[in-house]
Structure formats: structure tokens, C-alpha cells
C-alpha positions as CSV (number, residue, x, y, z in Angstrom):
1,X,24.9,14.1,8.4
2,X,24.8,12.4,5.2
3,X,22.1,13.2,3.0
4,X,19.8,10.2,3.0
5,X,19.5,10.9,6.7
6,X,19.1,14.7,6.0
7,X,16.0,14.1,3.8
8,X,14.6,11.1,6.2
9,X,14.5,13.8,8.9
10,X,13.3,16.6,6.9
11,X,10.6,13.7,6.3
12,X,9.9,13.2,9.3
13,X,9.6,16.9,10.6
14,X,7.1,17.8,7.8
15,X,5.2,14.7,7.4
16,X,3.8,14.0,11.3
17,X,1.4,10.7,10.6
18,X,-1.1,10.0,12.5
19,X,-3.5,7.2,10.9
20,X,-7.0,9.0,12.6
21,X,-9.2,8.8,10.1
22,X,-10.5,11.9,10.8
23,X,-7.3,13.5,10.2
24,X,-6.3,14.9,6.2
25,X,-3.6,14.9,4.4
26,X,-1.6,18.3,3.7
27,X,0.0,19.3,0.4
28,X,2.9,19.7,2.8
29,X,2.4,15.9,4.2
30,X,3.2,14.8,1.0
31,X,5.1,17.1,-1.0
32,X,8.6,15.2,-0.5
33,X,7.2,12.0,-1.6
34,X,5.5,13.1,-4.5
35,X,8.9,15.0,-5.6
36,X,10.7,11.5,-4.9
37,X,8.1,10.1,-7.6
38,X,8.8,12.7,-10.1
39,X,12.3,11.8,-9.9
40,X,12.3,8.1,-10.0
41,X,10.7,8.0,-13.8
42,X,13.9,9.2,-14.9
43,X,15.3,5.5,-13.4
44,X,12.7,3.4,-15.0
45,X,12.2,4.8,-18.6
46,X,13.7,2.0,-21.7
47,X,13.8,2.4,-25.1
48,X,15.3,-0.8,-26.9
49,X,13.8,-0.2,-30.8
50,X,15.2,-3.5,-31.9
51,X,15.0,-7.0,-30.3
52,X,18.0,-8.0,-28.3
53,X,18.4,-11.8,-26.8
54,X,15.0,-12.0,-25.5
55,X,14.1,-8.8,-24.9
56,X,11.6,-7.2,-27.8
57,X,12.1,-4.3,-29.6
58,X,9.3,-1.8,-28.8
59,X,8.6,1.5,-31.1
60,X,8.5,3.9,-28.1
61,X,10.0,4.6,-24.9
62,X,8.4,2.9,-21.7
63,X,8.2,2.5,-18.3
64,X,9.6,-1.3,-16.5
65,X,8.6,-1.6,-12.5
66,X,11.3,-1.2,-11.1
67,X,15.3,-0.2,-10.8
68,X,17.6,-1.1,-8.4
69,X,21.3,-1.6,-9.4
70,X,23.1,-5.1,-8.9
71,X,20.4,-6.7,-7.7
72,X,20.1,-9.4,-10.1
73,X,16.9,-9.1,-10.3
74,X,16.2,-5.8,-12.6
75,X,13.8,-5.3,-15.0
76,X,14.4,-4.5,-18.4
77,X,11.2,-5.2,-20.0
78,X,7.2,-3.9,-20.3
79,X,4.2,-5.6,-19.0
80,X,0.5,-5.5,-19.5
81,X,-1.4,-4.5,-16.8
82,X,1.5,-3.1,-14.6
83,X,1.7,-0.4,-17.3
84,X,-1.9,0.5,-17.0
85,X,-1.6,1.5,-13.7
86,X,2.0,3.4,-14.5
87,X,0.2,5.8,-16.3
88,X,-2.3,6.9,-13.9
89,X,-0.4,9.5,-12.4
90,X,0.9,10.8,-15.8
91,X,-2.3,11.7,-17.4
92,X,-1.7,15.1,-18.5
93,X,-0.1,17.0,-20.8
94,X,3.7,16.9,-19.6
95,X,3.9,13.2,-20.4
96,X,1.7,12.7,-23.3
97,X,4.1,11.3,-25.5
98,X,5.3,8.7,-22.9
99,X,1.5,7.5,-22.0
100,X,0.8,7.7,-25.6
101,X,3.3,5.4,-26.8
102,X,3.4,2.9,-24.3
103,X,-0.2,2.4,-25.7
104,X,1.2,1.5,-29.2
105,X,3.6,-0.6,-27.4
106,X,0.9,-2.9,-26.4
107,X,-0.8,-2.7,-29.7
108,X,2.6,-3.1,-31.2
109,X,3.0,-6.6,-29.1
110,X,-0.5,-7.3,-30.0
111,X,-0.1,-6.8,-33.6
112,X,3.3,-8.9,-34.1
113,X,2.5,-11.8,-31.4
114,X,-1.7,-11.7,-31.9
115,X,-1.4,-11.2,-28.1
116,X,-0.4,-8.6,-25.7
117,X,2.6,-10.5,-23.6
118,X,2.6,-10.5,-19.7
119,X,5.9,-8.5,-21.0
120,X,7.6,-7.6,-24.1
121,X,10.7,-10.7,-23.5
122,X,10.3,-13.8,-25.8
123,X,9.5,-16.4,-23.2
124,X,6.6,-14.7,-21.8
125,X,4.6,-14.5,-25.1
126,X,2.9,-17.5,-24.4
127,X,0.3,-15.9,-22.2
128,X,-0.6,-12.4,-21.1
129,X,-2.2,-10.4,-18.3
130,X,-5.7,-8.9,-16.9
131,X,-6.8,-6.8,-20.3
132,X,-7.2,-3.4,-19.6
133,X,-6.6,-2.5,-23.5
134,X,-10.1,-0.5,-24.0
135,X,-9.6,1.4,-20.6
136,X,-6.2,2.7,-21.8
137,X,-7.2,3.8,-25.0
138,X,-10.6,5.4,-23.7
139,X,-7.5,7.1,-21.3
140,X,-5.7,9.0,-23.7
141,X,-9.0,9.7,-26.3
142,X,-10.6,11.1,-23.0
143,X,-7.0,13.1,-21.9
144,X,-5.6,14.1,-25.0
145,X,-8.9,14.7,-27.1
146,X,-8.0,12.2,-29.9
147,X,-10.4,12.1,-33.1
148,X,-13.2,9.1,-33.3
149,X,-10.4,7.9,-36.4
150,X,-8.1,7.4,-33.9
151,X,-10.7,5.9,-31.4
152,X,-12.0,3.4,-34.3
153,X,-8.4,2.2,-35.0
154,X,-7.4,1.6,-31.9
155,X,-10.6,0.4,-30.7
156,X,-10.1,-2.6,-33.3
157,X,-7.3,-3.5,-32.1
158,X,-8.7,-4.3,-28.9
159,X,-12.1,-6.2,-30.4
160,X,-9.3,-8.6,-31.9
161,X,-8.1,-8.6,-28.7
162,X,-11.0,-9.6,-27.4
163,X,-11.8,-12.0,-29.6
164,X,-8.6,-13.6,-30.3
165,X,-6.7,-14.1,-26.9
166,X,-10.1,-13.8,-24.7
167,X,-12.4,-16.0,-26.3
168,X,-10.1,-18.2,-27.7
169,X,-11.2,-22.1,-27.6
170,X,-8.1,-24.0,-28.7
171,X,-4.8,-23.5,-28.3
172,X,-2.2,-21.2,-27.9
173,X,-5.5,-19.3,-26.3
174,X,-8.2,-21.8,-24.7
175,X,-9.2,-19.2,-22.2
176,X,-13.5,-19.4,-23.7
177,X,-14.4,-22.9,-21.4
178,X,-17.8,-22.8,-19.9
179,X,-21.2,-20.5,-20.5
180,X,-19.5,-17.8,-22.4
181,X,-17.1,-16.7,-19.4
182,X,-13.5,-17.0,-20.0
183,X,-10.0,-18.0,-17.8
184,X,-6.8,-17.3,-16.7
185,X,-4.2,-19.5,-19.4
186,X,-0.7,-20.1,-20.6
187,X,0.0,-21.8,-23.4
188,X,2.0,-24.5,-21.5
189,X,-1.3,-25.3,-19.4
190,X,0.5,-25.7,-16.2
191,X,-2.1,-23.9,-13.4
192,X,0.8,-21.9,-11.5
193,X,1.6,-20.3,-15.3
194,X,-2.3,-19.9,-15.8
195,X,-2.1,-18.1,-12.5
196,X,0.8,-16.0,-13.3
197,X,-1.6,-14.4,-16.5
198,X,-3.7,-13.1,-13.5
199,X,-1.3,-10.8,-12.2
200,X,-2.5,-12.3,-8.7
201,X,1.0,-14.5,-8.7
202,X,0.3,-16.2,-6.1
203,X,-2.9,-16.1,-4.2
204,X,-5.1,-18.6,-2.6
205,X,-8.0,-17.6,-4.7
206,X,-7.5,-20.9,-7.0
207,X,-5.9,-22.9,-4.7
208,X,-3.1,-23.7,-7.5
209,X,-5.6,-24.8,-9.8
210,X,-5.9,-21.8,-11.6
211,X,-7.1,-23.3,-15.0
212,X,-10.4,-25.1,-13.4
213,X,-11.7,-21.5,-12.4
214,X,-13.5,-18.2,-14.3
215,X,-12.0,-15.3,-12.4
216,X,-14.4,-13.0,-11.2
217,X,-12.0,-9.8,-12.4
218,X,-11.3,-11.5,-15.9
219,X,-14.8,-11.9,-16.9
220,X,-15.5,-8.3,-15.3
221,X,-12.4,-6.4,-17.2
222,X,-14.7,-8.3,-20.2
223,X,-17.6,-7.5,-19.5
224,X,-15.8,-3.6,-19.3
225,X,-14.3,-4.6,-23.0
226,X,-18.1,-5.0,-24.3
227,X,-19.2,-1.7,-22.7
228,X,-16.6,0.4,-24.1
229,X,-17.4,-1.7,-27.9
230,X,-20.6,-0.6,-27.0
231,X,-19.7,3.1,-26.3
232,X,-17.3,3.2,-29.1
233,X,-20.3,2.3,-31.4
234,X,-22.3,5.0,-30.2
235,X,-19.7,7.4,-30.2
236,X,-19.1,6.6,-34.1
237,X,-22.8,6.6,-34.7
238,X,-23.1,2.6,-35.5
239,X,-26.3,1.9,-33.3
240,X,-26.7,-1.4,-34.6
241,X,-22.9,-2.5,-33.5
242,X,-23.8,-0.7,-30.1
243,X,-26.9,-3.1,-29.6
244,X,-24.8,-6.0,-30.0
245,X,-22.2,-4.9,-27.5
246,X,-24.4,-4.2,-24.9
247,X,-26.5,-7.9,-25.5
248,X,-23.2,-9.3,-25.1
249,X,-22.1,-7.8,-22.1
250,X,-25.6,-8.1,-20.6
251,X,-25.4,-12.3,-20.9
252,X,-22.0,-11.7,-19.4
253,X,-23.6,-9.7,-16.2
254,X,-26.4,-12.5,-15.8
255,X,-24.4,-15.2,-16.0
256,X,-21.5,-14.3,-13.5
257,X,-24.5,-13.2,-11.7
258,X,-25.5,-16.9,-11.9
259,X,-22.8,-18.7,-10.9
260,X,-20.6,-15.9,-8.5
261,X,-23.0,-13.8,-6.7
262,X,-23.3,-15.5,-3.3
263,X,-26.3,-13.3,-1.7
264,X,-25.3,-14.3,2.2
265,X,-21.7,-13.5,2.3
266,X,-22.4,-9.9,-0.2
267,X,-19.4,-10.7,-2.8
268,X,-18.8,-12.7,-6.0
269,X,-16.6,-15.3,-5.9
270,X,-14.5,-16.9,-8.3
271,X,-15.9,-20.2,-10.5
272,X,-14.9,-23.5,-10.2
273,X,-16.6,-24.8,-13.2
274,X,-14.6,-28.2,-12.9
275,X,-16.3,-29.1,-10.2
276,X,-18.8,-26.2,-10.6
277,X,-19.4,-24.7,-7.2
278,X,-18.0,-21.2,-5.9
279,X,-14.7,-20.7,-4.4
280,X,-14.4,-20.0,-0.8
281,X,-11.6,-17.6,-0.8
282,X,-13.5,-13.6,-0.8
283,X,-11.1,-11.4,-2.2
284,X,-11.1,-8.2,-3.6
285,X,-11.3,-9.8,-7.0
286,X,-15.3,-9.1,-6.0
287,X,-15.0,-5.1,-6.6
288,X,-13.8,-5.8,-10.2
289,X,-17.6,-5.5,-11.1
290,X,-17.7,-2.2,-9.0
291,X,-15.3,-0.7,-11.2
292,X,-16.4,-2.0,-14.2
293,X,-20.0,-0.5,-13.5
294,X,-21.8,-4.1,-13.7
295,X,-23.9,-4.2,-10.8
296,X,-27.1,-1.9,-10.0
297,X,-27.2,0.7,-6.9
298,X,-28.5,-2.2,-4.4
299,X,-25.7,-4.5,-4.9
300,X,-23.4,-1.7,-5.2
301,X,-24.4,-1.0,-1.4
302,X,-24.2,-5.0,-0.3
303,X,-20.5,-4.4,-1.7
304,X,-19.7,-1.1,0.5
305,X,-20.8,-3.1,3.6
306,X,-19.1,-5.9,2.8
307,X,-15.4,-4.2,2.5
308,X,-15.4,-4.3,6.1
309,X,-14.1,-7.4,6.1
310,X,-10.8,-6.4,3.8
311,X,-10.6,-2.7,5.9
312,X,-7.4,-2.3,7.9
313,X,-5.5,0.7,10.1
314,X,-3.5,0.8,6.4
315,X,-6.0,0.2,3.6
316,X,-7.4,-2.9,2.3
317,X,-6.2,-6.5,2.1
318,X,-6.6,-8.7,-0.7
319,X,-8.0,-11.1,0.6
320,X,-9.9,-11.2,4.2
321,X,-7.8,-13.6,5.9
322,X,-5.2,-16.3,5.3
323,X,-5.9,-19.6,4.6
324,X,-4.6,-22.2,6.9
325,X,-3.1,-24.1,4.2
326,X,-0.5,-21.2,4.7
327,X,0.8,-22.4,7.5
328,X,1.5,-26.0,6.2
329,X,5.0,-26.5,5.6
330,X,6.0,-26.1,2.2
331,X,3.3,-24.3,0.9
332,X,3.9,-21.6,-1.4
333,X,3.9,-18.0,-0.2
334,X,0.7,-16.1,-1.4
335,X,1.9,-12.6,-1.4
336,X,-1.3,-11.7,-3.2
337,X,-3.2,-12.5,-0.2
338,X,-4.0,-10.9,3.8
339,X,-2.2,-9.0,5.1
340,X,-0.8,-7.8,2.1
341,X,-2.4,-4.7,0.4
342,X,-1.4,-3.6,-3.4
343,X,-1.6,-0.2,-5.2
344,X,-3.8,-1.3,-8.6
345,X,-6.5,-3.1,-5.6
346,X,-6.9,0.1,-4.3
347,X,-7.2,2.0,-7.5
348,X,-9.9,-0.2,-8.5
349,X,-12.0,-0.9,-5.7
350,X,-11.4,3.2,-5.4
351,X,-12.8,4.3,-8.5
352,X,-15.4,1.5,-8.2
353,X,-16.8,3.5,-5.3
354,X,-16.4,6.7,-6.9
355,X,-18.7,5.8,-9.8
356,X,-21.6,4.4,-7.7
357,X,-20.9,8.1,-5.7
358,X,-19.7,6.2,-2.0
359,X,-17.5,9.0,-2.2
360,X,-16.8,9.0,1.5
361,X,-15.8,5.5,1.8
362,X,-13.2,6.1,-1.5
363,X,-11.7,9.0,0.2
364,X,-11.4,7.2,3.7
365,X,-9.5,4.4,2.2
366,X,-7.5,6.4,-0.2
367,X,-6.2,8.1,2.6
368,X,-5.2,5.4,4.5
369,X,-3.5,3.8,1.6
370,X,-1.7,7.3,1.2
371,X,-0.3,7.2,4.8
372,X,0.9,3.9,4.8
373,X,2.9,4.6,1.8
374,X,4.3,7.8,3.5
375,X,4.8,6.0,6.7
376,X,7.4,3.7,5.2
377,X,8.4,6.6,2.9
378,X,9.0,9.2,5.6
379,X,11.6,6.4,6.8
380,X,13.1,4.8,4.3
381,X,13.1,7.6,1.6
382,X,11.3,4.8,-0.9
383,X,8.2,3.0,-1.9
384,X,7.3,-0.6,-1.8
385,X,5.6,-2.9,-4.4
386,X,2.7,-4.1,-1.6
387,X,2.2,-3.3,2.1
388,X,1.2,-5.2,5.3
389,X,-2.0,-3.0,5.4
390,X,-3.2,-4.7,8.9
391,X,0.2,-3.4,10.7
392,X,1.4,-0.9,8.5
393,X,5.0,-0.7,10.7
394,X,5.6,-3.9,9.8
395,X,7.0,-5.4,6.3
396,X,4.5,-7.3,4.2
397,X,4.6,-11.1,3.6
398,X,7.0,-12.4,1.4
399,X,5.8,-14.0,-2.0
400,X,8.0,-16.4,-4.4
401,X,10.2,-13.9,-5.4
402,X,12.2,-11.3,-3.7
403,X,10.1,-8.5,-2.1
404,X,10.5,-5.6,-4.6
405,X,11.5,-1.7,-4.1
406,X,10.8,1.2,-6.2
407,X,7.9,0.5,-7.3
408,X,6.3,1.5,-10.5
409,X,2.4,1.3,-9.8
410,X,2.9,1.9,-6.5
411,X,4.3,5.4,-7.2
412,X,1.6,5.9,-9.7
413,X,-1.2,5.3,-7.5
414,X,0.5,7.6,-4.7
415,X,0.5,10.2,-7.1
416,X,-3.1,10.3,-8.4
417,X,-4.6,9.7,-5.3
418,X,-2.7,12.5,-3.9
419,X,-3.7,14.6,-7.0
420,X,-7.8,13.2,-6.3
421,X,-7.7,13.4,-2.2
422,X,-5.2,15.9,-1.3
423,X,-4.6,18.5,-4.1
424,X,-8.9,18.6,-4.1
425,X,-9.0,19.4,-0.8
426,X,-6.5,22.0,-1.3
């Protein structure tokens, strides 16, 4: 028997799913998996110190999404946010020096471009992804007990940041357009490139306008930049600085309060501010605040009842439905969208719950997230960038480029969860 088919049955035999909820998951359940993990970084780890063509010379080694020989469609290259969530399941002490210096790789990019690229190749410098700067660096101060010197550095790199690329009112970064809350943008302002700096690429969420709407998780990973200014300012002993940080992320809560919050449906909702009314597509967009610690204990609770309407057999779907413009012909696929669940959704809307303590409802979903990776694992021996969460047997749906197999955050995700839900219970 050859040996792919060896380790799929050995798969099977020691990983029996069932998707019961009330049923755990065993270090044994995912042991192979996680071992597969381990073993794939060794695939995905660059180092190119000096540009070549258009890919950009970057000080350290890093991490790309994804390697699969001869596909011609490899990556070679780092991106923002995807790198975020690579490092989740590396935060310890064997890979220090890896999650350490893909930071300065974004504060590299940021330093020599005055923006953090959606990734480090010359034609995507012209707009970036969701920032998650100050939550990476408050990652490594927290993990590897840096000094405040090191905190204050890096921490102003991120205020320019901030200040440069996210309030920005002209170009190469109008992103600051209405009330103090900011957008998705690319320098070419073309929506579907606009929509590509979200990450979300595509999703109904801005019905390919993406340049008339404030996102609802861009002006809450904000609103998360002005809290950690703020925490930084305590930490250092500047109280005054501190004061200011928290004003600004107050007006920040109040106003996407304002215009977002929609009471009778329980979520927020992206901003049209074009034609100034609330979008109509609820997404899980809406837990950004959760995460970001922006709403009180009430609303937290609106939120927890409202998931039901993303909650599958396999985890949570982006959004709660699909539009019916989907089914028009010639629309463009919205992979970021029902049925379709993704690892850095989960992680989010996960440790959302965890810090307003719904620690029950973070653990069910985790779980089920967890077996419908293994469930394609245990039978294909690898992991996928998204998953149809509402069948779980069945392949997810398709977005504008080919469906992707590896898969960087998707391994990273598996791997903390399983050290937060299953090595815990252990």
C-alpha cells in the first residue's frame, strides 16, 4: 500500500469523527494532523534579503500561504494580515526568531513604502490589508517579555501607521472619508481593488462598491489600534498620551455605534456613507467589535444570540446566507461568503467570546471548526484555505481564483485551537 494511503488509514482508524457536539476531541484525534502542521512550515518558509523582479527583499525569514509545486499559482511573497494569523500557533519559544522577524518584516515594508503592502511584491504596494500591526507587537512583548524600549519603538511605528495609511485624506491613502471612520482603498481607486485591501476578496458585503462603505472590521481593528496607543501610554507611564487614546477610540465606539448598530437584527453592519444607510448583508464582519473589546456586557450577549444565524454542523459561515444576486449569471464568485467558513473568522469571533467569558459558546464552535478540518484531513492527508461549514463533506464554493491547498492560517488556527480546546482539556 503506498504510503499516502498508509497514513489516510492510520487517519482514519485513530481519528473516528463524529460532529456531536457533546462529543471532545482527544489528543489522539488530532495528533497526526497537528504533526502534518509541524511539518509543512518547513515548505513555506522564504528568505529573499534583496529584491528580485518584483519580489521585495525582506530582512528576515517568513512564512508565504501556501506551497504546492507546478501549480502556477505559488506564492513566493508575505502578506499583511495572512501573517498575523500564521503566527498564532507559533507563539512560544521554539519559533521566536521566526515570529519575531516577520514583525520587522512588516515594519521593514512600512518603513521603506510608508505602508505595510497586501504583500511584500512591487505591484501590490499600492494598497494594504486589515491592520493588525499593534496586536502583533502586543504578541511578542506579551510572549517573549520584550522591554517597554522595545514596546515604545515598535509601538511608533504603528501610530505612523495609523496615521499615515489609516487616516489618510488624499491620495496614495484616502481611506479617512466621513465622521472620523475610515475605508477599504487602493491607490488605483477601482472598488474590486478597494475590496481586495479587505482581505474579504470577494464578498457580497459591498456589493462591488467597496469604496462607498466604512467596514465595520476596519474601523474596529482601529478602534483596537487606539486602545493599545492607549495601553502603551499607560504602560510607559505617559497618562496624558493615554487620555487622548482612549477619547479617540471612544468617538470611534459612538460613532460606529451611530451609524452600524442595527438594534432589531443584533449586529453592526457595514456603512454606506454614499448613500448613507446600512448595508444589508450581516456578516461576521459584526464580531470584529467582540474581539476588539468595543461593546459593553449587554451588547456582547445580543451578539452571542445572534451567531445563530452564521452556526453550522462545521463552524461558522461568513456571511448568513447567499445573496440572490449569486445566482445571476455572470456574477462574480463570493468565496468570502455562506457557505464558506475561514480560519482567521473563527479565530476572531473565538477570542471575541473568550474575552466577554461566553466561554462555552467559544469552545463549541472551536470544536466544530477543529473537526471539519480533520474530516477533510483524515482523508485527504491536507488542509484547505476555507471550508463549506454547512456540509462539511462537501468542497467549499469556489472564488475568483483557484481554490487553495496547504494552507497557512488554516494550519495555524488548527494548531492553537487544538493547543486552547484540546491540550486544556487534557
Amino acid at each position: 500500500m503506498p504510503k499516502f494511503h498508509k497514513t489516510r488509514a492510520l487517519a482514519r482508524k485513530l481519528n473516528p469523527l463524529s460532529f456531536r457536539v457533546d462529543i471532545e476531541l482527544t489528543d489522539e484525534n488530532v495528533k497526526l494532523a497537528r504533526n502534518y502542521v509541524k511539518e509543512y512550515w518547513q515548505k513555506t518558509e522564504r528568505f529573499h534579503p534583496k529584491d528580485d523582479e518584483s519580489l521585495l527583499g525582506l530582512p528576515n525569514p517568513y512564512l508565504v500561504p501556501s506551497y504546492k509545486a507546478k501549480t502556477g499559482f505559488d506564492y513566493n511573497e508575505l502578506y499583511y494580515w495572512d501573517s498575523y494569523f500564521m503566527v498564532q500557533g507559533m507563539l512560544d519559544a521554539e519559533h521566536e526568531a521566526l515570529v519575531s522577524g516577520i514583525l520587522d518584516n512588516l515594519i521593514a515594508l512600512f518603513n521603506r513604502f510608508k505602508i505595510i503592502p497586501n504583500a511584500s511584491r512591487t505591484y501590490l504596494t499600492g494598497r494594504s490589508q486589515p491592520p493588525l500591526l499593534t496586536s502583533f507587537i502586543f504578541d511578542v512583548y506579551n510572549t517573549y517579555k520584550k522591554d517597554n524600549q522595545w514596546l515604545k519603538d515598535k509601538m511608533s511605528i504603528a501610530e505612523a501607521e495609523y496615521k499615515t495609511v489609516w487616516l489618510g485624506v488624499k491620495k496614495p491613502n484616502e481611506r479617512l472619508v466621513y465622521r472620523g471612520l475610515s475605508r477599504y482603498y487602493d491607490i488605483n481607486y477601482l472598488h474590486d481593488l478597494a475590496e481586495a485591501e479587505s482581505g474579504w476578496d470577494m464578498t457580497p458585503r459591498f456589493d462591488r462598491r467597496a469604496l462607498n462603505f466604512l467596514p465595520v472590521d476596519l474601523n474596529a481593528l482601529l478602534y483596537k489600534y487606539e486602545t493599545d496607543f492607549a495601553k502603551t501610554a499607560t504602560i510607559l507611564g505617559d497618562d496624558r498620551k493615554a487620555a487622548y487614546w482612549e477619547d479617540q477610540a471612544k468617538i470611534r465606539r459612538q460613532t460606529m455605534d451611530e451609524l452600524m448598530w442595527d438594534k432589531l437584527r443584533g449586529l453592526y453592519f457595514d456603512y454606506n456613507f454614499v448613500k448613507q444607510k446600512r448595508g444589508d448583508i450581516a456578516s461576521l464582519a459584526s464580531y470584529f467589535p467582540l474581539w476588539a473589546g468595543m461593546v459593553d456586557d449587554k451588547r456582547a450577549e445580543v451578539l452571542v444570540k445572534s451567531l445563530k444565524r452564521f452556526e453550522h454542523k462545521g463552524g461558522l459561515s461568513t456571511t448568513d446566507s447567499l445573496p440572490i444576486k449569486q445566482f445571476v449569471i455572470g456574477s462574480v464568485p463570493t468565496q468570502w461568503a455562506y457557505p464558506n467558513g475561514w480560519a482567521p473568522l473563527h479565530f476572531m469571533v473565538i477570542k471575541g467570546l473568550e474575552r466577554y467569558s461566553h466561554h462555552k459558546d467559544a469552545r463549541r464552535i472551536a470544536i466544530k471548526w477543529l473537526k471539519t478540518n480533520l474530516l477533510w484531513f483524515n482523508n485527504q492527508q491536507l488542509f484547505l484555505e476555507k471550508y463549506n461549514v454547512v456540509d462539511p463533506s462537501k468542497p467549499p464554493t469556489k472564488g475568483l481564483y483557484p481554490s487553495q491547498t496547504g494552507f497557512g492560517w488554516t494550519n495555524s488556527i488548527f494548531e492553537r485551537f487544538c493547543q486552547d480546546y484540546v491540550d486544556r482539556l487534557e
